[in-house]
ROMARMAR-572033 format. One record per atom (N, C-alpha, C): x, y, z; residue in three letters. Coordinates in pm, whole numbers, plus 50000, padded with zeros to 5 digits. Example, Ala and Ser with C-alpha at 12.3 -4.5 7.8 and 13.67 -1.06 7.14 Angstrom:
<sites>
513194943150780Ala 512304955050780Ala 513204967050780Ala 512854977550708Ser 513674989450714Ser 512905000350787Ser 
</sites>
This chain:
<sites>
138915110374246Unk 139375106074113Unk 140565096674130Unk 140515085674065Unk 141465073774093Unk 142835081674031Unk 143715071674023Unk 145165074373980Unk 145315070373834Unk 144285063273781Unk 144645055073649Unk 143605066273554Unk 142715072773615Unk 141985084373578Unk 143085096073540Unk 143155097473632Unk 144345113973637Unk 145335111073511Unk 145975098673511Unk 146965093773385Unk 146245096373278Unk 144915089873274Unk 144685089073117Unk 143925104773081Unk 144005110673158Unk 143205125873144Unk 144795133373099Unk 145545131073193Unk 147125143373160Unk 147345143772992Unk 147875136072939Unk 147575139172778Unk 146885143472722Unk 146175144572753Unk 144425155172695Unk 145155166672739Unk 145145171072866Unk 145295181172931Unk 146515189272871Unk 147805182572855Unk 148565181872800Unk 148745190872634Unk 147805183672594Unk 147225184172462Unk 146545201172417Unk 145485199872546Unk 144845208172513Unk 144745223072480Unk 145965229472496Unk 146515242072409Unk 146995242972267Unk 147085232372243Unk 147565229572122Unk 146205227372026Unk 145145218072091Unk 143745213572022Unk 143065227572042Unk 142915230472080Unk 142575244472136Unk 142855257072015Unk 143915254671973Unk 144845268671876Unk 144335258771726Unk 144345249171710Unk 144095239571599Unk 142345245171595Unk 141645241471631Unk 140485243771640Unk 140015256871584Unk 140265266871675Unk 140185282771648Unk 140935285271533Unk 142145285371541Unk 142395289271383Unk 142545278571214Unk 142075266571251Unk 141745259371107Unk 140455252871100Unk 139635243771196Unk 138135243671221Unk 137285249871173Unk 137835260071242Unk 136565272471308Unk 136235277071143Unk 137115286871119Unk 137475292670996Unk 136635282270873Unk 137315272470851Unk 136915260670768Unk 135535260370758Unk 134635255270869Unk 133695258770884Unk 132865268870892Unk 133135282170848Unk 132715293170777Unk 132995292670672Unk 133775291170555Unk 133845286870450Unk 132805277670406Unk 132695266370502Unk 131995254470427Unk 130105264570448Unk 129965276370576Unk 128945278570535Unk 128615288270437Unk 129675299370446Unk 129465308670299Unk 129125299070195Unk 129845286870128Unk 129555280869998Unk 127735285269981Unk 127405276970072Unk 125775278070010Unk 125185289070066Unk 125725298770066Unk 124775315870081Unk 124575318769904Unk 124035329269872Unk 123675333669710Unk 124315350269765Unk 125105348169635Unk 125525365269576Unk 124405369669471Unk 123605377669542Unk 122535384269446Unk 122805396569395Unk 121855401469273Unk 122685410969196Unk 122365419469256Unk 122515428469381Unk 122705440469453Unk 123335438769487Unk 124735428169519Unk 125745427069603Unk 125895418769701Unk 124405418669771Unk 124275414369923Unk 124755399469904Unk 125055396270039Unk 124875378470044Unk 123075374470074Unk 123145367170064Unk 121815362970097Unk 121585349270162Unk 121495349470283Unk 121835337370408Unk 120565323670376Unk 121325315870360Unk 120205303670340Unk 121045289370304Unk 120165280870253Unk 120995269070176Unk 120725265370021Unk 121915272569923Unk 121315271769826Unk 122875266269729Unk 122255256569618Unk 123485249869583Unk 123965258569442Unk 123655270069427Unk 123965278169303Unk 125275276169262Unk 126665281269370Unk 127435282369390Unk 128085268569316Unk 127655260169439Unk 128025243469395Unk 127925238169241Unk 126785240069215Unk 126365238969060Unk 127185246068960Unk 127515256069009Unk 128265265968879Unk 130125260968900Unk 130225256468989Unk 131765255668981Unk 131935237568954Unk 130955231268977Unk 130925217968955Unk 130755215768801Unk 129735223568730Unk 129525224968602Unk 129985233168504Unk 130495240868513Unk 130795254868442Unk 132185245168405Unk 132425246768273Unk 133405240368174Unk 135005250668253Unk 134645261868225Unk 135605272368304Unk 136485270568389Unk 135905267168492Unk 136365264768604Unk 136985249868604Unk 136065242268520Unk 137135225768537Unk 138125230368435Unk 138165235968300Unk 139905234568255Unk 141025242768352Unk 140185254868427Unk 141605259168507Unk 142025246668613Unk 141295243468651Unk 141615227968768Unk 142245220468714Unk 142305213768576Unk 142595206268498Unk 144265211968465Unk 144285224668436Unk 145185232568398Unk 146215232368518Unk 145735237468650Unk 146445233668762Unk 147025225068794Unk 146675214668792Unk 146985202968796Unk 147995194268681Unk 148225202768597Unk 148925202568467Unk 150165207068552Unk 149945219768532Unk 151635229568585Unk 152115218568722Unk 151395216768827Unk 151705211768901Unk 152385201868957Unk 151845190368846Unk 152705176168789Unk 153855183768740Unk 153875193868636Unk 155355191668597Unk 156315197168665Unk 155775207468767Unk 156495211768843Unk 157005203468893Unk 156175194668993Unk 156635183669073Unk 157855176369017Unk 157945169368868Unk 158565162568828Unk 160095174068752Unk 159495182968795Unk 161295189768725Unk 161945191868899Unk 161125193669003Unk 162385194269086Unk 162325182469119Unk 161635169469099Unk 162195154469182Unk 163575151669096Unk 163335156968898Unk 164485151668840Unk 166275162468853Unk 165625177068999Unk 166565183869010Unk 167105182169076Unk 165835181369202Unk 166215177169341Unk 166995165169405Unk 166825151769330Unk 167525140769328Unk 168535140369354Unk 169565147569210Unk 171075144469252Unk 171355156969333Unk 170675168369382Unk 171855176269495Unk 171105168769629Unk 170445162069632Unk 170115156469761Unk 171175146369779Unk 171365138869666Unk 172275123169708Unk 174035134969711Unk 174365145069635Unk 175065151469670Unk 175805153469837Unk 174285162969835Unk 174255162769993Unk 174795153670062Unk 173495144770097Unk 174015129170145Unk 174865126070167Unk 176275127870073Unk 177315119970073Unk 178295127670111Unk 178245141270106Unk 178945146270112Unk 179935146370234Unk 181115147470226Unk 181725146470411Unk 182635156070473Unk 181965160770573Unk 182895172270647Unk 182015183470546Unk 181455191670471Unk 181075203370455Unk 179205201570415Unk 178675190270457Unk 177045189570472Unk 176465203570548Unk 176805205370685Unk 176575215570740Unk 176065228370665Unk 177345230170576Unk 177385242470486Unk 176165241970425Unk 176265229970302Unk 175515232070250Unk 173955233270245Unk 173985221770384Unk 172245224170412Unk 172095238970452Unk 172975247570512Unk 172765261070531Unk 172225265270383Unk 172835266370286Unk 172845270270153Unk 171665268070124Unk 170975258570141Unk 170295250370136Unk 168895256370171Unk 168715262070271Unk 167625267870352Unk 168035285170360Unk 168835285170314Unk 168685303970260Unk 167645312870160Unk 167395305670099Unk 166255313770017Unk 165145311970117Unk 165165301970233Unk 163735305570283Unk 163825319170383Unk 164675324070373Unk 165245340570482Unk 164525347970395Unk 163895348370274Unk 163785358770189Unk 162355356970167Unk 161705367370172Unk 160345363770130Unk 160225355969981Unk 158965347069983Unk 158545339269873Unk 158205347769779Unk 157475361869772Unk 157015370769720Unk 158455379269619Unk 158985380669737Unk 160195390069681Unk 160975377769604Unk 161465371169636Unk 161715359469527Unk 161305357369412Unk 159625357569434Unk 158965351669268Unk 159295367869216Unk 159315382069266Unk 159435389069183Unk 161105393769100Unk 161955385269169Unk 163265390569127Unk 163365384769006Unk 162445373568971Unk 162355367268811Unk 161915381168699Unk 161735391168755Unk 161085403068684Unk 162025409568592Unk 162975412168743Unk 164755420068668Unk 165865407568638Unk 165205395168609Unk 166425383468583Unk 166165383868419Unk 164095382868403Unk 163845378168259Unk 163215392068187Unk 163045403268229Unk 162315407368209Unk 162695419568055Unk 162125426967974Unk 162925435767898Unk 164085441067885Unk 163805445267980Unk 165095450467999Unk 165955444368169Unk 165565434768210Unk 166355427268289Unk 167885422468265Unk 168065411368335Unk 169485412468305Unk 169895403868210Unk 169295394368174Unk 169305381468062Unk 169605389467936Unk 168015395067911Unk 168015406067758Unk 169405411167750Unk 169615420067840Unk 171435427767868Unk 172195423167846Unk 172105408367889Unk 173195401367866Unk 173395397367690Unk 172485390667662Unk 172345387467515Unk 172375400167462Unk 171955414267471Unk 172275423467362Unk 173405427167386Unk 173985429167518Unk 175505435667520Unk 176145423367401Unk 176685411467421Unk 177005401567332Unk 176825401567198Unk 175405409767154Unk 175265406566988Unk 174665398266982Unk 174305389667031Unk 172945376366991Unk 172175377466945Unk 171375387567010Unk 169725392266988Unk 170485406066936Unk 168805411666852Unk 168915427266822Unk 167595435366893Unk 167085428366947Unk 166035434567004Unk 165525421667153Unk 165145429667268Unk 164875421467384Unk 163805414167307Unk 163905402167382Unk 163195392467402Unk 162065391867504Unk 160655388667515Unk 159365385667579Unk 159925375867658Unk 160145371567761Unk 160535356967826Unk 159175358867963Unk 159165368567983Unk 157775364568080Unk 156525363668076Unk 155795364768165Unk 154095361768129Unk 153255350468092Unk 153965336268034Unk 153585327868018Unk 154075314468123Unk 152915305068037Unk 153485290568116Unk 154965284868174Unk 155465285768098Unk 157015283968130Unk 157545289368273Unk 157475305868238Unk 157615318368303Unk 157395309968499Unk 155655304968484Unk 155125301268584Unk 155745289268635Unk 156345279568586Unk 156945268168647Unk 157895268568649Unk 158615280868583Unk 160095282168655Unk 160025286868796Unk 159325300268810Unk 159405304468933Unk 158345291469048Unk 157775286769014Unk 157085276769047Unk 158455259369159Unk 158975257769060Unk 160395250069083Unk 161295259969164Unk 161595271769150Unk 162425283869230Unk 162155278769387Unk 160925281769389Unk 159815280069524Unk 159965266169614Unk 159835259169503Unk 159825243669550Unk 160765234769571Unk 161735237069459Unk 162845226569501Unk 163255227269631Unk 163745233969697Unk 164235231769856Unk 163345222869936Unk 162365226369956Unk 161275211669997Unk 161325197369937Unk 161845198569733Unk 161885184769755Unk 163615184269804Unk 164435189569706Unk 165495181969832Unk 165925179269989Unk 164965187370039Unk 165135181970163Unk 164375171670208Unk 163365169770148Unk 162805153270190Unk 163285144270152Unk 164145144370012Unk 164895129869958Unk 166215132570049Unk 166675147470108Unk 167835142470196Unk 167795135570295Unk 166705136970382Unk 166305130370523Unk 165925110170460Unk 165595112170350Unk 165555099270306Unk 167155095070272Unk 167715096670228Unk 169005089470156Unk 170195093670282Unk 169975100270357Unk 170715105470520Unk 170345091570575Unk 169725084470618Unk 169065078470659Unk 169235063270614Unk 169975065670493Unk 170515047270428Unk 171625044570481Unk 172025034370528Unk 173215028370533Unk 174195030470429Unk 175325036670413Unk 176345033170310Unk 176725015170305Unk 176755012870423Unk 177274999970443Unk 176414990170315Unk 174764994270331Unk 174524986470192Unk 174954989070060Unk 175284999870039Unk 175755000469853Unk 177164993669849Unk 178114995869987Unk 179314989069969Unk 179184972869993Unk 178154962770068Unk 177894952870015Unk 177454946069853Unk 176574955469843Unk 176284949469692Unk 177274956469589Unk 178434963769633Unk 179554961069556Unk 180474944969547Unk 180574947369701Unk 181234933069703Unk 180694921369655Unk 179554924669615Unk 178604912669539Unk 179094913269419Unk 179734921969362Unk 179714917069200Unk 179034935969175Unk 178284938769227Unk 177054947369180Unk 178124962469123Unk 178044969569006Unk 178674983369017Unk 178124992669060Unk 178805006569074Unk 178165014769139Unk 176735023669065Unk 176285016368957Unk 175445024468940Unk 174135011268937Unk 174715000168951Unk 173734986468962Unk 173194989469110Unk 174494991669213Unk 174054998269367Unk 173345004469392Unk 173055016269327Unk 172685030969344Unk 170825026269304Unk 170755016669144Unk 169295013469110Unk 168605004969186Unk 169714994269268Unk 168974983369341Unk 169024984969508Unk 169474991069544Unk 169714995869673Unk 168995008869755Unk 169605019569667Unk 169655032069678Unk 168515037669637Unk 167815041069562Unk 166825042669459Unk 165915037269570Unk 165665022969525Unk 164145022869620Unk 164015025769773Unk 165295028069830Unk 165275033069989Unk 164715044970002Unk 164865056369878Unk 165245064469909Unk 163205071269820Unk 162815058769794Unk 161505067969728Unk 160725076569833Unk 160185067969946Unk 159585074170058Unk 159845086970083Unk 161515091670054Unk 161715106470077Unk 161585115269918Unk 161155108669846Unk 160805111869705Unk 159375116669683Unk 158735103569713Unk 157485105969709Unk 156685116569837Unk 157555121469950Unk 156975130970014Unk 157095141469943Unk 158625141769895Unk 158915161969869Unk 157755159569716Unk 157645147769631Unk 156485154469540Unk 155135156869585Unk 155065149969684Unk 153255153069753Unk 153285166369792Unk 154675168369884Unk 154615184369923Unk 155155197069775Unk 155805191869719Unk 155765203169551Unk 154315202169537Unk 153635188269460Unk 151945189569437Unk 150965198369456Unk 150815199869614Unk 149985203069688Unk 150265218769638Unk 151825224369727Unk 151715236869698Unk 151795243569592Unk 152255236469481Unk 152475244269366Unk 150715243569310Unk 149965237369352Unk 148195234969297Unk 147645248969371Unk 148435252669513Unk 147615261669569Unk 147735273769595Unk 149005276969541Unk 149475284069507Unk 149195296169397Unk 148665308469446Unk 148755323469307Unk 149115334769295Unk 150235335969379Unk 151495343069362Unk 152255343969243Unk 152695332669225Unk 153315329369120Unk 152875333468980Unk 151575324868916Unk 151045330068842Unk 150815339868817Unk 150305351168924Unk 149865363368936Unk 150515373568929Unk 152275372868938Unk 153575382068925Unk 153675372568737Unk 153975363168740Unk 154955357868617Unk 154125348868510Unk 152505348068545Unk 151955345768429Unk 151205357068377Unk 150145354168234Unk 149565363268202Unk 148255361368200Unk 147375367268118Unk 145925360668140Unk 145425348868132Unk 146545345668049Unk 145785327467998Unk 145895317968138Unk 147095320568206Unk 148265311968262Unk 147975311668441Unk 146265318668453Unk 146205317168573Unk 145605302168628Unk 145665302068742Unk 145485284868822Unk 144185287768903Unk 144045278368990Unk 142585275269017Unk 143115284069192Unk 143915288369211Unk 143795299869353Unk 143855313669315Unk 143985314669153Unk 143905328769129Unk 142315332169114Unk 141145321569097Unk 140315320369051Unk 139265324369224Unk 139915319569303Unk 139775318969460Unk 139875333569463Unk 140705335969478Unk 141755350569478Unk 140695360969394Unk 140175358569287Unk 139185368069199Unk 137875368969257Unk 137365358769293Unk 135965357969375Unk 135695363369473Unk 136825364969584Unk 137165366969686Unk 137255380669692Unk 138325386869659Unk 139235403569706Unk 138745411169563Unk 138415405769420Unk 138145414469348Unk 136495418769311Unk 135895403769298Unk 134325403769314Unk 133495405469462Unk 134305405469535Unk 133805401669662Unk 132595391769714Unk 132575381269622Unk 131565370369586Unk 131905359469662Unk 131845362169800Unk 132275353269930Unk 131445335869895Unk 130485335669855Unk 129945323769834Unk 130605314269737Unk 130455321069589Unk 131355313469497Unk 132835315669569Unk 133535322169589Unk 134685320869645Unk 134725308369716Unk 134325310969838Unk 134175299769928Unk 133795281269833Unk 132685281569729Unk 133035269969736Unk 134205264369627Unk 134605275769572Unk 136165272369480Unk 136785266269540Unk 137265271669690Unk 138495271969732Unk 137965258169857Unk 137145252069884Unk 136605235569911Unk 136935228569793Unk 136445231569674Unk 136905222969583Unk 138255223069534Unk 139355230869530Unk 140415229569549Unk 140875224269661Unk 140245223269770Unk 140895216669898Unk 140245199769889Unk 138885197569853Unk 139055181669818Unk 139485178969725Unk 140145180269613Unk 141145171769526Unk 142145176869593Unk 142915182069640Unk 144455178269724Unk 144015170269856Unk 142975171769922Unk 143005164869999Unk 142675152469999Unk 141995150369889Unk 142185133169829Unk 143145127069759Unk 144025136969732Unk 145535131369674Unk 146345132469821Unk 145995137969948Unk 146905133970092Unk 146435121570109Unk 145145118770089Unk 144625106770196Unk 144915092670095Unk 145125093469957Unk 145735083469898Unk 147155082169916Unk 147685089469942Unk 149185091469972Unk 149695085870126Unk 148705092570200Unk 148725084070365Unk 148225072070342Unk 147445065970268Unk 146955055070269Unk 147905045170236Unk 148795043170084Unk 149535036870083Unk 150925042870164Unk 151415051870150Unk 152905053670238Unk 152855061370358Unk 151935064670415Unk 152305073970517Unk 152625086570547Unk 152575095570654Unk 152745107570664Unk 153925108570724Unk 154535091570790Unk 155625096870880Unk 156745104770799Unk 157265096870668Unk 158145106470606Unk 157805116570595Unk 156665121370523Unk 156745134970519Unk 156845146770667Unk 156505143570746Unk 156595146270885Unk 158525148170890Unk 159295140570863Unk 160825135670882Unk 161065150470808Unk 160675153070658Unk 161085157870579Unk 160695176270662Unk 159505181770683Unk 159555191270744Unk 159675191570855Unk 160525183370939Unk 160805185071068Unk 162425185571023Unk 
</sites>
């Protein structure tokens, strides 16, 4: 075996524990999914092994199933857009900050020490009857009787944003970390003020790390049913609680299976438009 052989083989080789663990645990898997879709849940329970598009047909057609998708995709956008309009200024915060950044990116990445679970449920004793909000307003005299604050939509994109903001501010930090100060203090010296700087300078440098942390809010807040499933109510579930029902409560591995493909090609055609025009490298920056 030559020498220019052995080179171009070592990177493979290299590689190959890694392609190896990729394979077996997201492939492999995947591709059992993609074959459950077309098995039939017949009414004794059984699966019934073959190729049949029942499954396909009923989740492609069934009105049902497109408003929860539709619905998902609702919460999801706005999620997205309440932490880009949260996440923004403690990121440029961040950013600028000098001599105590350290801290705060600590601060910063502390709720991820805590489970996501135990998190979405502490919204329980914050909003809940007799939580601490109600307490608060009746000790005061405001209210005369607790207030309902959970179980609905709202309920769900608060704890929804809880979850998420730290992902987006940390992708617009690695973006606006990453600008020159030296340019906003030129286009001062231009004439420009600091908030002419901030729109013509600052702002569009800094979308790339914008537009990742909303691709990454998007995605997870769409795939996400935790959330819903502690802090919404019946109306207010999403298209993984729907996964989640087929799955562990019907045990209807087929329809399950092709829900949860069709939830994975519309996000995964909102990645590949997203890589298409901007790239993955930011987002890569942002969770690294």
């Amino acid at each position: 075996m030559s020498i220019e052989t052995r080179e171009a083989r070592q990177p493979w080789i290299l590689l190959s524990p890694a392609l190896a663990a990729v394979a077996l645990l997201l492939f492999v898997p995947l591709m059992f999914i993609v074959v459950y879709s077309f098995w039939l849940r017949t009414a004794t329970g059984a699966d019934q092994v073959g190729f049949y598009l029942d499954n396909w047909n009923e989740a492609l057609t069934d009105p049902f199933y497109r408003d929860i998708l539709i619905s998902t995709l609702r919460i999801a956008a706005i999620t997205t857009i309440v932490c880009a309009i949260m996440g923004y200024p403690s990121a440029y915060f961040i950013a600028r900050s000098r001599g105590n950044k350290a801290i705060l990116l600590l601060l910063l990445m502390l709720p991820f020490w805590i489970s996501y679970i135990i998190r979405t449920m502490s919204w329980i004793n914050i909003l809940g009857v007799s939580g601490a909000f109600n307490s608060l307003l009746l000790s005061l005299g405001i209210i005369s009787e607790p207030i309902q604050m959970l179980y609905n939509e709202a309920t769900v994109i608060l704890g929804l944003v809880h979850f998420l903001l730290p992902f987006m501010i940390l992708n617009i930090y690695v973006s606006l970390d990453g600008i020159d100060t030296n340019l906003e203090d030129a286009a001062n010296s231009l004439g420009a003020t600091k908030w002419e700087a901030f729109l013509q300078v600052t702002l569009p440098l800094s979308l790339p790390g914008l537009a990742a942390g909303g691709l990454l809010c998007f995605v997870l807040g769409a795939g996400t049913y935790i959330t819903p499933l502690v802090l919404g109510g019946p109306r207010d579930a999403m298209f993984a609680n729907l996964v989640f029902e087929a799955i562990i409560t019907q045990l209807n591995w087929p329809l399950g299976s092709a829900l949860s493909l069709m939830l994975l090609a519309v996000l995964g055609a909102l990645v590949m438009i997203y890589n298409r025009y901007l790239g993955m490298a930011q987002l890569m920056k942002g969770l690294g």
